[in-house]
MOPAC internal coordinates of N, CA, C and O (Angstrom, degrees):
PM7 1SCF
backbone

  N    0.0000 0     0.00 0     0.00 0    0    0    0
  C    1.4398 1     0.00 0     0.00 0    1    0    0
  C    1.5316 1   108.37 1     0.00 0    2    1    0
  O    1.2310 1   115.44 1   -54.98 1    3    2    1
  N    1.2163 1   126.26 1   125.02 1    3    2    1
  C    1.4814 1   118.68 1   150.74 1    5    3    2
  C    1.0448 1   130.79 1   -53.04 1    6    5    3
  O    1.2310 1   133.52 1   -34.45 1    7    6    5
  N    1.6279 1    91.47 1   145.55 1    7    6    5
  C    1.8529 1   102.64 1  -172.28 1    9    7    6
  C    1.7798 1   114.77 1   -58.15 1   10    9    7
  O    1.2310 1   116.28 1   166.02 1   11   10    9
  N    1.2490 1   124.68 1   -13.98 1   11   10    9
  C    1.6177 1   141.70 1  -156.21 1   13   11   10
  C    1.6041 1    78.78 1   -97.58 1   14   13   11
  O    1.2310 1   118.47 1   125.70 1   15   14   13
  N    1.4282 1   120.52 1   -54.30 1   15   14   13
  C    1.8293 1   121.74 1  -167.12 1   17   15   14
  C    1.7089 1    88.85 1   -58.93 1   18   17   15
  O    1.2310 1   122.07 1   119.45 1   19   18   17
  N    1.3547 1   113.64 1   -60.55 1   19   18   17
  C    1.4313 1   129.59 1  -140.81 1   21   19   18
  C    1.9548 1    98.75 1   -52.39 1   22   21   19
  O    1.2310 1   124.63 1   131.52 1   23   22   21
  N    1.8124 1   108.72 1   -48.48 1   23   22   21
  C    1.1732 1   123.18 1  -135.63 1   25   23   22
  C    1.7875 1    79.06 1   -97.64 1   26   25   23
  O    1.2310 1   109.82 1   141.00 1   27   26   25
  N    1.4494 1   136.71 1   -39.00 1   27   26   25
  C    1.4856 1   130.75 1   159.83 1   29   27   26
  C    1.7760 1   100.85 1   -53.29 1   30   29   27
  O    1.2310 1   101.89 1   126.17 1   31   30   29
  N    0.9195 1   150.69 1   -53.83 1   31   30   29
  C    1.6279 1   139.01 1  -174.69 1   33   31   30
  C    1.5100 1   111.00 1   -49.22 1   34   33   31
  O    1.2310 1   122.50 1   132.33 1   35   34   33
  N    2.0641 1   112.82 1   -47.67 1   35   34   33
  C    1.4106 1   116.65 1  -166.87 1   37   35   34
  C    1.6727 1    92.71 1   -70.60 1   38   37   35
  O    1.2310 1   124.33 1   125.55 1   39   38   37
  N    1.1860 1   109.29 1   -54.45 1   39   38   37
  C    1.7514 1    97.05 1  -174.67 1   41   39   38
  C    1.5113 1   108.91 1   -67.50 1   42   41   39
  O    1.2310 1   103.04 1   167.65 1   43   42   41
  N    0.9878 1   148.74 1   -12.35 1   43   42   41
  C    1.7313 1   142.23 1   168.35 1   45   43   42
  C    1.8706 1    97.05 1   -77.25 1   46   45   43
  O    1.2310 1   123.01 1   120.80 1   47   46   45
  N    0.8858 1   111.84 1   -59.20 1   47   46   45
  C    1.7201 1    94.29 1   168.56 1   49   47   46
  C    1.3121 1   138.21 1   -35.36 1   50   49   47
  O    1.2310 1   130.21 1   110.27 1   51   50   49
  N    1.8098 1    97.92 1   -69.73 1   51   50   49
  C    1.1592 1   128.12 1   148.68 1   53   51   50
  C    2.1227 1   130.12 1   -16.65 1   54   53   51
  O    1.2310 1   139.10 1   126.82 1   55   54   53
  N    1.6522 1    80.56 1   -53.18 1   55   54   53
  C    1.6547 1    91.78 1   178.35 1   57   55   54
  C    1.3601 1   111.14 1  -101.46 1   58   57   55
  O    1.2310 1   113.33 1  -158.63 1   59   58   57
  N    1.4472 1   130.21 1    21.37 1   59   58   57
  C    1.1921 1   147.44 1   174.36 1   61   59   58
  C    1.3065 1    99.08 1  -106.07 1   62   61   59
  O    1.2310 1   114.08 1   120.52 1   63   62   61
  N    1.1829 1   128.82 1   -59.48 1   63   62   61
  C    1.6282 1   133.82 1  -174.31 1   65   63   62
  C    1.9007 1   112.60 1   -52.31 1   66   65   63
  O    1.2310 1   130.12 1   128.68 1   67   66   65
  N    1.4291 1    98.09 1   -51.32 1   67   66   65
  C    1.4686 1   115.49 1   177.49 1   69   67   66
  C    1.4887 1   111.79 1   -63.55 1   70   69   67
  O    1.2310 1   127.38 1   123.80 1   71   70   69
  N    1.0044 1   103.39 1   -56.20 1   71   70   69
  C    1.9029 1    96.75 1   161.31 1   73   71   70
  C    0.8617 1   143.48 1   -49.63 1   74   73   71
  O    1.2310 1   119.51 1   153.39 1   75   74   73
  N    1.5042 1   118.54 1   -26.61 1   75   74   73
  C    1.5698 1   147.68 1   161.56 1   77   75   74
  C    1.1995 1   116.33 1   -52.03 1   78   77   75
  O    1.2310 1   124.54 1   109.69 1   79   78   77
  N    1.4798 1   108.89 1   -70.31 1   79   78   77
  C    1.3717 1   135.94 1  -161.26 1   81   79   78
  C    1.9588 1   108.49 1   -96.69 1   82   81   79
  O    1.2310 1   130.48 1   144.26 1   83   82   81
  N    1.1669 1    97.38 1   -35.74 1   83   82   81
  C    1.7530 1   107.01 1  -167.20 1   85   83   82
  C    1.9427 1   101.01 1  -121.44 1   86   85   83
  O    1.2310 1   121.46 1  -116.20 1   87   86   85
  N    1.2286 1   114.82 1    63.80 1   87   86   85
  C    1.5781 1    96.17 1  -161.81 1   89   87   86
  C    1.6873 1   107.19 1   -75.63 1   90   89   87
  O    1.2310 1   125.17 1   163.62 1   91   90   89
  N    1.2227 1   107.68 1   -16.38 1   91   90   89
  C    2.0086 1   114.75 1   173.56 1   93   91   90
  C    1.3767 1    91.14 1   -87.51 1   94   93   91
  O    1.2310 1    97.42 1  -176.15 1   95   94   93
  N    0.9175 1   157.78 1     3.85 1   95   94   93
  C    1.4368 1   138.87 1  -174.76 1   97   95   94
  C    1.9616 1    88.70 1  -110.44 1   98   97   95
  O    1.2310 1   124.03 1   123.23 1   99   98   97
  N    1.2387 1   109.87 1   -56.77 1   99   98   97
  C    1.3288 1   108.63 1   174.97 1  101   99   98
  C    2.0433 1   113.89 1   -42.27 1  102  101   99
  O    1.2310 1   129.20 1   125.81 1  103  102  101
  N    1.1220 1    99.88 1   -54.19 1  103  102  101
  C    1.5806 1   112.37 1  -165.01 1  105  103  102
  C    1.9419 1    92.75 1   -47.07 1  106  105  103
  O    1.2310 1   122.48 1   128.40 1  107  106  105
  N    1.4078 1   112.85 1   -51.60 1  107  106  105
  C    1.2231 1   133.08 1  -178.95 1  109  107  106
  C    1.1766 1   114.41 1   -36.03 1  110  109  107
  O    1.2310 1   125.21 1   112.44 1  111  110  109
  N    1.8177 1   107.60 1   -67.56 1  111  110  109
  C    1.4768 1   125.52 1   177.86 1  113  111  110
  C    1.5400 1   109.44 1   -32.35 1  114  113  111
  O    1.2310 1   129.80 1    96.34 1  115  114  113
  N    1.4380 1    98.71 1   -83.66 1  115  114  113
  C    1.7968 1   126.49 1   176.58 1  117  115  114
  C    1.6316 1    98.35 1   -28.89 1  118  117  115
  O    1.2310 1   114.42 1   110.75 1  119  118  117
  N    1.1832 1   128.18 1   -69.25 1  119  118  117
  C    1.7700 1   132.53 1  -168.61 1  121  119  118
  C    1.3491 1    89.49 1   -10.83 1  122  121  119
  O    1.2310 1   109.59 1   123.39 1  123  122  121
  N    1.3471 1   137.13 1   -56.61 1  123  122  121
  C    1.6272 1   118.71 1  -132.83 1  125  123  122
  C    1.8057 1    88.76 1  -139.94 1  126  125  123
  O    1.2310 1   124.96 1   -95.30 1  127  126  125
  N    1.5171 1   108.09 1    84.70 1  127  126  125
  C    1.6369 1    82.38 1  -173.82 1  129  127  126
  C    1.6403 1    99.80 1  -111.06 1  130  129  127
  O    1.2310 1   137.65 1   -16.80 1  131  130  129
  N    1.7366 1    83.41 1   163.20 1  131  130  129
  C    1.8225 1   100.30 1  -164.23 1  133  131  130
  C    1.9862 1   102.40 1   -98.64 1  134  133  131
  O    1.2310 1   125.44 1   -94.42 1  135  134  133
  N    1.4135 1   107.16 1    85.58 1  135  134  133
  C    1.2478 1    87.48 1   161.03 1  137  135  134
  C    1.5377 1   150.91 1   -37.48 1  138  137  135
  O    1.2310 1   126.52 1   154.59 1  139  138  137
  N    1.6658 1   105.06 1   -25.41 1  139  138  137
  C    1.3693 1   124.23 1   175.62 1  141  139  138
  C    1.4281 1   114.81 1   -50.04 1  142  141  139
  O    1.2310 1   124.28 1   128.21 1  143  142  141
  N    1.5349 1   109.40 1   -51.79 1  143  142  141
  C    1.2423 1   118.86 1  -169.95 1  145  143  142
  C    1.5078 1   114.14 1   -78.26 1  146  145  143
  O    1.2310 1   121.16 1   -20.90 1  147  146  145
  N    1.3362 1   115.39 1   159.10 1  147  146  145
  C    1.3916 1   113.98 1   176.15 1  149  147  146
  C    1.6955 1   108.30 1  -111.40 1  150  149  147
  O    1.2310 1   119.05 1   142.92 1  151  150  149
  N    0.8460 1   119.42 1   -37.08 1  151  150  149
  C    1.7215 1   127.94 1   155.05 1  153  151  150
  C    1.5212 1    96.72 1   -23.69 1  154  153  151
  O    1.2310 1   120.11 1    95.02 1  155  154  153
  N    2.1281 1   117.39 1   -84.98 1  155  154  153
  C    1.1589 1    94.79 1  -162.93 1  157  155  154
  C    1.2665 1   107.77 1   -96.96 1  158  157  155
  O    1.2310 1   104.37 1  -126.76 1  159  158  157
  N    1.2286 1   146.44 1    53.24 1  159  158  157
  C    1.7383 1   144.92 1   130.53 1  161  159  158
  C    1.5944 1   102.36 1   -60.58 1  162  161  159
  O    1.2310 1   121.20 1   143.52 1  163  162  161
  N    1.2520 1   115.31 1   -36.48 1  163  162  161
  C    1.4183 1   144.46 1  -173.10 1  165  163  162
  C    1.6026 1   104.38 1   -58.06 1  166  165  163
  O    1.2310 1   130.09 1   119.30 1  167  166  165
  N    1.1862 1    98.14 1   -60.70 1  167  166  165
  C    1.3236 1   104.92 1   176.97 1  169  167  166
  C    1.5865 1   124.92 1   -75.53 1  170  169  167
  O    1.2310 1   115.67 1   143.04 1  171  170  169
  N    1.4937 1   125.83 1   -36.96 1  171  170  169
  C    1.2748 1   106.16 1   169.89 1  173  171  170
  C    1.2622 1   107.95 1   -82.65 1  174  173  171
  O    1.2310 1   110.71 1   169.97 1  175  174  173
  N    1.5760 1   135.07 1   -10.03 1  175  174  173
  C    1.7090 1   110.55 1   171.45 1  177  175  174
  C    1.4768 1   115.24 1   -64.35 1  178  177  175
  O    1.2310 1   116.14 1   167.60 1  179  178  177
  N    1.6390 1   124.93 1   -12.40 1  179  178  177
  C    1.2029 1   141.16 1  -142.08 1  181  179  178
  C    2.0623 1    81.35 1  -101.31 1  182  181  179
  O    1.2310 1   126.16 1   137.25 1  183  182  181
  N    1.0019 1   105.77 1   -42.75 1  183  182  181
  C    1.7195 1   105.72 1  -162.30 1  185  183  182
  C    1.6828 1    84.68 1   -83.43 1  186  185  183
  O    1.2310 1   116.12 1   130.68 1  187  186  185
  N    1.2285 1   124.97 1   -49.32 1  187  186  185
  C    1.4824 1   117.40 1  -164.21 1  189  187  186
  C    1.7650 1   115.23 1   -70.28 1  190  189  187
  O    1.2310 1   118.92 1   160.04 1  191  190  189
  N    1.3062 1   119.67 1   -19.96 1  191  190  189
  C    0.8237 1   141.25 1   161.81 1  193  191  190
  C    1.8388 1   122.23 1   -62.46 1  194  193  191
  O    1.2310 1   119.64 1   139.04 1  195  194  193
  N    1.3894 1   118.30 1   -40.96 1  195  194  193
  C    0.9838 1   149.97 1   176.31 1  197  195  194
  C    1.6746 1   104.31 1   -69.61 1  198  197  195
  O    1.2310 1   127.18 1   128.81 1  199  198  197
  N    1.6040 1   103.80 1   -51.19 1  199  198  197
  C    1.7139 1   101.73 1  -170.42 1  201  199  198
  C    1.6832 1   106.14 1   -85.16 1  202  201  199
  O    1.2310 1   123.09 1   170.23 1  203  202  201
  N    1.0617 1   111.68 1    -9.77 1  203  202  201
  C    1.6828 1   126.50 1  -172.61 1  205  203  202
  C    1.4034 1    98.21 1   -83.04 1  206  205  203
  O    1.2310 1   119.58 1   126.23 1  207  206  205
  N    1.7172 1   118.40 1   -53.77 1  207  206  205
  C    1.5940 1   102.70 1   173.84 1  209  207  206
  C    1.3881 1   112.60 1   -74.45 1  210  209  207
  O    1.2310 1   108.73 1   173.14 1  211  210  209
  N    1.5597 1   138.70 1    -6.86 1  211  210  209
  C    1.0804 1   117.02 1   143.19 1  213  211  210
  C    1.1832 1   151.66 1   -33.61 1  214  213  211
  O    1.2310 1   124.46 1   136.33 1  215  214  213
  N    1.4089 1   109.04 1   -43.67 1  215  214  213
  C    1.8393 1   130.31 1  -151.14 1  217  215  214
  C    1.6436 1    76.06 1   -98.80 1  218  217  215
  O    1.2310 1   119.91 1   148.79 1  219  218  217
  N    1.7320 1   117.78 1   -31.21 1  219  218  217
  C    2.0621 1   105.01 1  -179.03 1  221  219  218
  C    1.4256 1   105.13 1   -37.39 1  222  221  219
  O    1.2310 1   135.55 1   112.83 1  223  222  221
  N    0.9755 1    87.51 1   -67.17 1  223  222  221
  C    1.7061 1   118.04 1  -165.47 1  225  223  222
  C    1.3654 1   130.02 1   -43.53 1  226  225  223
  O    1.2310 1   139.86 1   145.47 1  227  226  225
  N    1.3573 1    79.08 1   -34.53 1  227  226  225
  C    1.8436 1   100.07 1  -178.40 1  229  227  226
  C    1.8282 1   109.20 1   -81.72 1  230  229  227
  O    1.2310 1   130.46 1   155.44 1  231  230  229
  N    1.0520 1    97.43 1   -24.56 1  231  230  229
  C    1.6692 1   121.65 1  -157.62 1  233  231  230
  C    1.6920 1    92.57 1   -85.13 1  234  233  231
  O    1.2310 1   125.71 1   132.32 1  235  234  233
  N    1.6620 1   106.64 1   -47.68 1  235  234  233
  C    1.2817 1   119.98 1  -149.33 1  237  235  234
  C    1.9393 1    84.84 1   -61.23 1  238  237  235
  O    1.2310 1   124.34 1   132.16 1  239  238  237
  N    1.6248 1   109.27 1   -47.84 1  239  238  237
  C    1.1747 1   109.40 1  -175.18 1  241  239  238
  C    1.5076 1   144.46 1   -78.25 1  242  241  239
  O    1.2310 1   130.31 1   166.76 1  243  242  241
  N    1.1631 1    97.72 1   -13.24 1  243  242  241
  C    1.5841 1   126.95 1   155.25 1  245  243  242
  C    1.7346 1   101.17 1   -52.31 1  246  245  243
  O    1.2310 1   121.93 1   102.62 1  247  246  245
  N    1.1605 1   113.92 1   -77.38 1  247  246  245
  C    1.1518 1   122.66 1  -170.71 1  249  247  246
  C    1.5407 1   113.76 1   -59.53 1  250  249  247
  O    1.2310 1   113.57 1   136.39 1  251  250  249
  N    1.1785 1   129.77 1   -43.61 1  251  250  249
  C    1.9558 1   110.66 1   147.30 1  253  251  250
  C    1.0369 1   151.01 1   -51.13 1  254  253  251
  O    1.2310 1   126.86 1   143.45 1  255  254  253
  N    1.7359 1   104.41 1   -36.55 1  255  254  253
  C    1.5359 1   110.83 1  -173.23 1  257  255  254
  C    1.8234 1    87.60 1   -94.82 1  258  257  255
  O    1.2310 1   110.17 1  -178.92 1  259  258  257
  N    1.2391 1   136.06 1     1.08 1  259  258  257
  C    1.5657 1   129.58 1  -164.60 1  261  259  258
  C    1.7831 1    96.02 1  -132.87 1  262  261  259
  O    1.2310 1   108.93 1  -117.86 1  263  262  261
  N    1.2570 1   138.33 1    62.14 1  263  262  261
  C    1.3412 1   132.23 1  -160.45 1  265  263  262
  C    1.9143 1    92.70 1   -77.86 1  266  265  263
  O    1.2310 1   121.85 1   -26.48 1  267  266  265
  N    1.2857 1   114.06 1   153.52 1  267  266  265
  C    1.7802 1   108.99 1   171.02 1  269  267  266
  C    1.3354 1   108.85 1   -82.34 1  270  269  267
  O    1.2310 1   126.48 1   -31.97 1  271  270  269
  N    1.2600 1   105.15 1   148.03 1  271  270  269
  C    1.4709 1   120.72 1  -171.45 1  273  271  270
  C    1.4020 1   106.70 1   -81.67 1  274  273  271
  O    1.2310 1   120.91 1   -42.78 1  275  274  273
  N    1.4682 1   115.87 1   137.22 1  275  274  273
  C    1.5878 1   105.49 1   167.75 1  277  275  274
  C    1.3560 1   127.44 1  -114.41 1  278  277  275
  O    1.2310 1   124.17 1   -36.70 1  279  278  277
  N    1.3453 1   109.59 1   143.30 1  279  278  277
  C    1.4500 1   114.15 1  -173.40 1  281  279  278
  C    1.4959 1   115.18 1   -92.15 1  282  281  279
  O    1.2310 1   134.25 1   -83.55 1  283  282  281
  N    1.5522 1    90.05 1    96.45 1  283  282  281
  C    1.9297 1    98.38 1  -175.85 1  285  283  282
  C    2.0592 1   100.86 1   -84.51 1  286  285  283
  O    1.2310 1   128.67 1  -127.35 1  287  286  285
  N    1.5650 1   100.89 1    52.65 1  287  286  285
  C    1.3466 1    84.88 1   175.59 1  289  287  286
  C    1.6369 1   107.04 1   -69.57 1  290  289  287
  O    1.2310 1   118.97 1   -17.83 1  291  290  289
  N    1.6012 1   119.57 1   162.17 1  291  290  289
  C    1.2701 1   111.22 1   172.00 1  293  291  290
  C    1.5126 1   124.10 1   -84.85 1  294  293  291
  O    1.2310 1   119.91 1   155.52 1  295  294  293
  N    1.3953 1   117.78 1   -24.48 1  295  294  293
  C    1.0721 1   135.14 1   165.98 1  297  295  294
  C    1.7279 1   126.09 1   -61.13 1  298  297  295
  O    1.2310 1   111.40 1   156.21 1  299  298  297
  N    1.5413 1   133.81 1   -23.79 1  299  298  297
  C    1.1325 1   153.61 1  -166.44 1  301  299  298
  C    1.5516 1   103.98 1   -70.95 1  302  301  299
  O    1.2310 1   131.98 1   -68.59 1  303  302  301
  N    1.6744 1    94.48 1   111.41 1  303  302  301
  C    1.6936 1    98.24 1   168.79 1  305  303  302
  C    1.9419 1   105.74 1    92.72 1  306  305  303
  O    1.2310 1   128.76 1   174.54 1  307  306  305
  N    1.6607 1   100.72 1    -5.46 1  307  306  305
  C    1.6386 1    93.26 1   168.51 1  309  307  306
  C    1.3997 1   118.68 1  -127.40 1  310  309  307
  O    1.2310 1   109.95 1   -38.19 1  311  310  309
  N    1.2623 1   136.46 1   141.81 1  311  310  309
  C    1.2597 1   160.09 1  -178.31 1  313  311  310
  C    1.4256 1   105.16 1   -40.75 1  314  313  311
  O    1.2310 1   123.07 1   -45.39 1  315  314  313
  N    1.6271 1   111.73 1   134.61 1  315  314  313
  C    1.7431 1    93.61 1   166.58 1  317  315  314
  C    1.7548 1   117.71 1  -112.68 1  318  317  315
  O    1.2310 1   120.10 1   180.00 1  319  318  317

């Protein structure tokens, strides 16, 4: 693996963990990001990644405890 692959993986972990555990410390990080580096590209895919399986989760549960209602009109979809 290249060191450029290697050093984007440690910061995508890295910025996964901090988001988890540190989510204002993360927000902080991200504010000012350095495209140059591959570490922190590493790191905000790691937080964005992190807030994305959030919104799953959140979504996943919306959608059980909130099922859509259906409209068994009899009329729906025929000509009068």
């Amino acid at each position: 693996m290249e060191t450029q692959e290697k050093q984007f993986i440690k910061g995508f972990n890295d910025g996964y963990l901090v988001a988890e555990h540190e989510p204002e410390l993360a927000k902080q990080l991200v504010k000012h990001p350095n495209d140059h580096n591959e570490y922190f590209k590493g790191v905000v895919s790691g937080k964005q990644e992190f807030d994305m399986e959030k919104v799953r989760e959140r979504l996943k549960g919306v959608s059980r405890s909130n099922p859509p209602t259906k409209d068994i009109s009899k009329n729906k979809g025929r000509e009068k």
